[in-house]
KEPASE-327098 format. One record per residue (C-alpha): x, y, z. Coordinates in steps of 0.1 Angstrom, whole numbers, plus 5000, padded with zeros to 4 digits. Layout:
<pts>
XYZ;...
</pts>
This chain:
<pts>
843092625316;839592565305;837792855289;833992885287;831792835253;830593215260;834593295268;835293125231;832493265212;832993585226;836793595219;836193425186;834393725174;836594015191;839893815172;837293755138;836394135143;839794285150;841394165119;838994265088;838294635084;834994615060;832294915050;828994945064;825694805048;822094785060;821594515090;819794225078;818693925093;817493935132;819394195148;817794575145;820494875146;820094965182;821294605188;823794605165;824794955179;824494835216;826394485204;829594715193;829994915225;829894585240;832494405224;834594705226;834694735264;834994375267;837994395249;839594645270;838394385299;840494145280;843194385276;843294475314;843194105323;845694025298;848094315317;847394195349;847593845345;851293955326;852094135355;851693835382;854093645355;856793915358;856493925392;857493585400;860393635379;858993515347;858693655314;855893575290;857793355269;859093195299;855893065318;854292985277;857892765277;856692625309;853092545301;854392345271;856292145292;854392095319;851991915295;854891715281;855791405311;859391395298;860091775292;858391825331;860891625346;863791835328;862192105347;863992265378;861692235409;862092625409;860392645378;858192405386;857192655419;856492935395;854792825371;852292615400;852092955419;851193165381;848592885371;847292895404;846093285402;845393185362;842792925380;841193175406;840993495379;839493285355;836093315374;836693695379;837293725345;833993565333;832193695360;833294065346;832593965313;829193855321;827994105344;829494375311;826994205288;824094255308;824794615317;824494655280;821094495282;821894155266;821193825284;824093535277;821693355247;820993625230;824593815231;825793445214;822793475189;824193795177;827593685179;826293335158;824293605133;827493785127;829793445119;826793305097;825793695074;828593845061;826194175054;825594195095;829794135097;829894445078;828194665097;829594545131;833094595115;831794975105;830295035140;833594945157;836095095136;833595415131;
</pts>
């Protein structure tokens, strides 16, 4: 499954994000508070996008008779010529039919995503600008982390 620069930036940052609790300091560099401010609600809706994709996309697993663990046991081997043809052609089915809907919510997905950022008055550049500002100044990192736990 291929997955956008934007799609990897942008879940880059959420994962970055999600895992360090810091304290607020003054925003630095390029990006004025309102930004900053406006930046946060973004990324926090877009991960509850994520999240409901995430659930749905789990659900169209489980309802071909998968579990999670099953169709990521699949994917491996499908990638794998000698594990694929240990594979059951019922298996094979599924996990065609799952990576088939994977494949068209994929551009759903991003389409959501995309359409999300602009509502929050951002255009794709400058949403990754702010997203490479954060990576590259620890200070801005701060504040973002403050905004979104706050």
């Amino acid at each position: 499954m291929k997955i956008t620069k934007t799609l990897k930036t942008l879940l880059f940052t959420v994962a970055f994000l999600s895992g360090t609790l810091m304290y607020a300091q003054e925003v630095t560099g390029g990006v004025s508070e309102k930004e900053l401010t406006s930046y946060a609600n973004t990324l926090q809706e877009l991960q509850t996008l994520n999240q409901n994709s995430q659930a749905e996309l789990f659900k169209k697993i489980q309802d071909a008779g998968l579990s999670p663990d099953k169709f990521q046991q699949l994917h491996f081997a499908m990638q794998d010529e000698t594990a694929k043809a240990d594979l059951s052609e019922e298996d094979k089915e599924a996990y065609k039919r799952i990576n088939d809907d994977i494949q068209k919510m994929q551009p759903v997905f991003q389409q959501r995503m995309e359409a999300l950022i602009k509502e929050h008055g951002f255009n794709l550049d400058r949403f990754e600008e702010i997203a490479k500002e954060v990576r590259d100044n620890p200070e801005l990192a701060k504040k973002l982390q403050a905004l979104l736990v706050g």
